[in-house]
C-alpha positions in Angstrom: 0.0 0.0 0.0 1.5 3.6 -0.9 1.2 6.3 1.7 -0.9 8.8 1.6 0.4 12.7 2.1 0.0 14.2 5.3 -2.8 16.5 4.0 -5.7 13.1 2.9 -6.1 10.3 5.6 -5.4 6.9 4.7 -8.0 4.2 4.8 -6.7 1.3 6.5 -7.3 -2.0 6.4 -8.1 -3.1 9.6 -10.3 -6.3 8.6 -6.5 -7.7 7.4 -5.7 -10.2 9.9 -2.0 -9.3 10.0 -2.6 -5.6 10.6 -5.2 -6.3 13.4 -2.8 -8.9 15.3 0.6 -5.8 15.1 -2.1 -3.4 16.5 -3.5 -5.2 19.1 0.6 -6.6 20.0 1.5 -2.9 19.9 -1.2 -1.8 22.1 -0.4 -4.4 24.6 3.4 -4.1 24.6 3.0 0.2 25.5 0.4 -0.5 28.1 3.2 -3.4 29.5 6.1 -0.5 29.4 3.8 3.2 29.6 1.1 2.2 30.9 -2.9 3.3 30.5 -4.5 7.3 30.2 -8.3 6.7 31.6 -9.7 4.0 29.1 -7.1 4.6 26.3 -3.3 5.1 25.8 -0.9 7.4 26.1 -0.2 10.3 23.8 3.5 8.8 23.1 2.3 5.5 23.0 -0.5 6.0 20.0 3.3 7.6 18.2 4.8 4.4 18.5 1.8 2.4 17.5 1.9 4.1 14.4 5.1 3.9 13.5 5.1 0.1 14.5 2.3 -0.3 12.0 4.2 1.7 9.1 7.3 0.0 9.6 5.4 -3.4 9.0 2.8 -2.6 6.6 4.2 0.5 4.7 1.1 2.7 5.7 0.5 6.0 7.9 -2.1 6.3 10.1 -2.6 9.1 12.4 -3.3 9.4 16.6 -7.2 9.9 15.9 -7.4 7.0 13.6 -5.8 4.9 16.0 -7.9 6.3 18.8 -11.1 5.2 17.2 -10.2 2.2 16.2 -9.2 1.7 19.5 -13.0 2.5 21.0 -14.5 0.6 18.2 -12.7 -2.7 19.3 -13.0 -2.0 22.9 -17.1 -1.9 21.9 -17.2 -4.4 19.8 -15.5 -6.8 22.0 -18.0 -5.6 25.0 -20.6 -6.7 22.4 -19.1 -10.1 22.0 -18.8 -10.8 26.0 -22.1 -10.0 26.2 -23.3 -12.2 24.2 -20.4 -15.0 25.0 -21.8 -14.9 28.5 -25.3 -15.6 28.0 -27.1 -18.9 28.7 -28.5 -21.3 25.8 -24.6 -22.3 24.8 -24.9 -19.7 21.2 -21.4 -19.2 21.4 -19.8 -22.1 19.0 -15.9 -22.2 20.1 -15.0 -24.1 17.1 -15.7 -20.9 14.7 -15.6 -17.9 16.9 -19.5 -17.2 15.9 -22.9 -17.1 17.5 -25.9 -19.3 16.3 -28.5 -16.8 16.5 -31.8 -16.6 15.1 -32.5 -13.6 12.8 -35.3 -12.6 15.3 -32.8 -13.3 18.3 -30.1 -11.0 16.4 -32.3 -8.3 15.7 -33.7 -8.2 19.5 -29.4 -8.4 20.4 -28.6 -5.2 18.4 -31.4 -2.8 19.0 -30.0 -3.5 23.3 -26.1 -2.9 21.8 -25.5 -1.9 18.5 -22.1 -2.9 18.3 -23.6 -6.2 18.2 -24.5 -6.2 14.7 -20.2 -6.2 13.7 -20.5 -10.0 15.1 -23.4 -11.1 12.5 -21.5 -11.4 10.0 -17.8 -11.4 10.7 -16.1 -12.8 13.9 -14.0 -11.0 16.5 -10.5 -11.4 15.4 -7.9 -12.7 18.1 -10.4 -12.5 21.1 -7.4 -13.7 23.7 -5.4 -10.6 22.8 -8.9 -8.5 22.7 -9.1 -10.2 26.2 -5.8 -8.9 27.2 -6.0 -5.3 26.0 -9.4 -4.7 27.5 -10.2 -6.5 29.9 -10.4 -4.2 33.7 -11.6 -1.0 31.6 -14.5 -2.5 30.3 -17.6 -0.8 31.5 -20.0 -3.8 31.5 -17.9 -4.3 35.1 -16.4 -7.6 33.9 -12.9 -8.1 34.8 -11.6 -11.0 33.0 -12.4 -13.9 30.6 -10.3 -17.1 30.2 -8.3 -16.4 26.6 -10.0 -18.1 23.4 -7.0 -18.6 20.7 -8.1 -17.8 17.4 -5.9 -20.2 16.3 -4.3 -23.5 17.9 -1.3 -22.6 20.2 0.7 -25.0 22.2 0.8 -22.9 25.3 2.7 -23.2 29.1 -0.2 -23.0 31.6 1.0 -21.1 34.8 -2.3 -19.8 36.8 -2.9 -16.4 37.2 -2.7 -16.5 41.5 0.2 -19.3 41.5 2.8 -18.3 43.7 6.6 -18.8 43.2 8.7 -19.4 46.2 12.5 -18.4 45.7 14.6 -20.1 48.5 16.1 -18.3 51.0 19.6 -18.9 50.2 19.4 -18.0 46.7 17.5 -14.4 48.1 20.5 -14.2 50.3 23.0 -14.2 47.7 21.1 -12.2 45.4 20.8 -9.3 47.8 25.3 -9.6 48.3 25.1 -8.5 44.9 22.6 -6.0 44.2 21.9 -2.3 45.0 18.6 -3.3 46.0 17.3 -3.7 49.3 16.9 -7.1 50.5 13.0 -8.3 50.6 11.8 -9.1 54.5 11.5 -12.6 55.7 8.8 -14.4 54.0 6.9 -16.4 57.0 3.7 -17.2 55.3 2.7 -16.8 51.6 0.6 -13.2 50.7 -1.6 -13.4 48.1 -1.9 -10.2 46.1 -4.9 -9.7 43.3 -3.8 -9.7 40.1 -5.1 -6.2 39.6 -2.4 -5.0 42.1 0.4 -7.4 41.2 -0.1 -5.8 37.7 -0.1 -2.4 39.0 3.0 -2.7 40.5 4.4 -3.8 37.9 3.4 -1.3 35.7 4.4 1.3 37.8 8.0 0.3 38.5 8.2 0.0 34.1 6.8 3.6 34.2 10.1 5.3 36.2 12.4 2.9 35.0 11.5 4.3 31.2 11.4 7.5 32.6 14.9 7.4 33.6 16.2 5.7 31.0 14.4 8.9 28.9 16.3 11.3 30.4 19.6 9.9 30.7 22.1 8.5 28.0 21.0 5.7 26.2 23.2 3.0 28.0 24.5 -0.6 26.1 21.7 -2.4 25.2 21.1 -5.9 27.5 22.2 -9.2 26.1 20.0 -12.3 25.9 23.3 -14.1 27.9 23.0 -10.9 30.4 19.4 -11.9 31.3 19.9 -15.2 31.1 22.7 -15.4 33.8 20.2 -13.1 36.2 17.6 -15.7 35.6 19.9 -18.3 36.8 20.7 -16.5 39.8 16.8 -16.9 40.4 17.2 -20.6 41.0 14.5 -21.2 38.8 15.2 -25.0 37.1 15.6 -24.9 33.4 12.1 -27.5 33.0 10.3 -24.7 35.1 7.3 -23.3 32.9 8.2 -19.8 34.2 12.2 -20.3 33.1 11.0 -21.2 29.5 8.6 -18.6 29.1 11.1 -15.8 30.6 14.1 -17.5 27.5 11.4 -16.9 24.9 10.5 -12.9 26.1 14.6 -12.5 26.2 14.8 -13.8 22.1 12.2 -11.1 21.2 13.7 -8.7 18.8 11.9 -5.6 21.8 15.1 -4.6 23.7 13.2 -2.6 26.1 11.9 -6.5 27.6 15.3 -7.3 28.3 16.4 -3.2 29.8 13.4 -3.8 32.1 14.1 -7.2 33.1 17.9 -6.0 34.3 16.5 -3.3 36.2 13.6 -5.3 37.9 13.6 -6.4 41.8 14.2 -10.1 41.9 10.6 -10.4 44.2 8.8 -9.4 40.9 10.7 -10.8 38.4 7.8 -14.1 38.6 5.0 -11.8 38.3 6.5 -10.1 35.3 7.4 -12.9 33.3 3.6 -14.2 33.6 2.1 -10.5 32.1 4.6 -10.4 29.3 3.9 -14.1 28.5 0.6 -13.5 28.6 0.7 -10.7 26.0 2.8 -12.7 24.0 0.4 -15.5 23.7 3.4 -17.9 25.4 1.1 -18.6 28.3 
């Protein structure tokens, strides 16, 4: 596709399967490093969006295109977890549809009329829809177990399954860092996932920050992260080790920057998001 000038909006293609997947990636990998504004993303982070979609699919596409594409998925997906959740088993898993009668779908779309996208074409990649949207979703529903839209062979680690690091290894990780040592862990905390997130997101946010405003230092190496994963004590047949090897081969440096710079006590938590939004869990 030839770009447009600046001065006559392109019409994208947002029906192509391969532009819908690098949107909803991108979306997910700046609200993994930047972070959410409200509902939506932040100013810089619809700039990079765009750019990651020129760069792939030689087109330009500006912050309020992106924006509104954005809301229409965010709606659109609403519409189809609506309808997912309702009794009478419509939802066929198989085919990503709805067996609805034309009275039943007309009744459907005059309550939501977002509804009426799903009647003819599916929701594409509803796990990564799942991903992006789910906890700003105004229906009040806070998460749905992922639907592939395509077979994956996939490490299962559950969202509130806790990793214990032994002591020892904690002691001789805290010799060697700046960072604080963690207190004694008597008795396992559970955290919601909501806050574990959070967190997470949080210490991303400074951590780019910093790394904004000072010079741009040598870039991580897979062996780098790998020999900090080690120091983990996490065994090389542990689902959480293989998953952490495959975020470190991504061709995304700033993965491997923030893995460097995170605490140890989060590094478990971390890995699980970023697998998550890379489909490797």
């Amino acid at each position: 596709m030839e770009r447009c000038s600046e001065s006559k909006r392109n019409r994208v293609s947002w029906k192509n399967v391969n532009v819908a997947k690098t949107f909803l990636d991108a979306c997910i990998n700046e609200i993994a490093i930047n972070g959410r504004e409200g509902g939506s993303l932040k100013r810089m982070s619809w700039k990079k969006i765009g750019q990651t979609l020129g760069d792939n699919h030689n087109f330009s596409v500006d912050r309020k295109q992106l924006k509104n594409h954005f809301d229409y998925l965010k709606n659109k997906y609403g519409a189809w977890l609506d309808l997912k959740n309702k009794c009478g088993n419509i939802y066929d898993a198989s085919t990503n549809t709805f067996n609805l009668t034309d009275e039943e779908w007309e009744n459907e779309i005059k309550k939501n009329k977002y509804v009426e996208t799903l009647r003819n074409t599916s929701l594409l990649f509803p796990d990564l829809c799942a991903q992006l949207f789910d906890g700003v979703m105004t229906n009040g529903i806070k998460s749905l177990e992922p639907i592939s839209a395509e077979p994956i062979t996939a490490i299962v680690v559950k969202d509130d399954e806790e990793i214990e690091i032994p002591k020892d290894t904690m002691d001789s990780l805290s010799s060697s860092s700046s960072d604080p040592p963690p207190p004694p862990v008597k008795k396992k905390q559970k955290m919601s996932k909501k806050s574990i997130d959070e967190e997470i997101l949080g210490v991303l946010k400074i951590i780019a920050d910093k790394m904004s405003k000072s010079e741009t230092p040598p870039k991580p190496t897979f062996e780098e992260c790998e020999k900090k994963l080690k120091k983990l004590g996490w065994s090389e047949d542990d689902p959480l080790h293989v998953v952490a090897c495959a975020i470190f081969c991504e061709e995304n440096d700033n993965y491997k920057e923030c893995w460097m710079k995170l605490n140890p006590k989060m590094c478990a938590n971390w890995v699980k998001m970023i697998g998550r939004s890379k489909g490797f869990i």
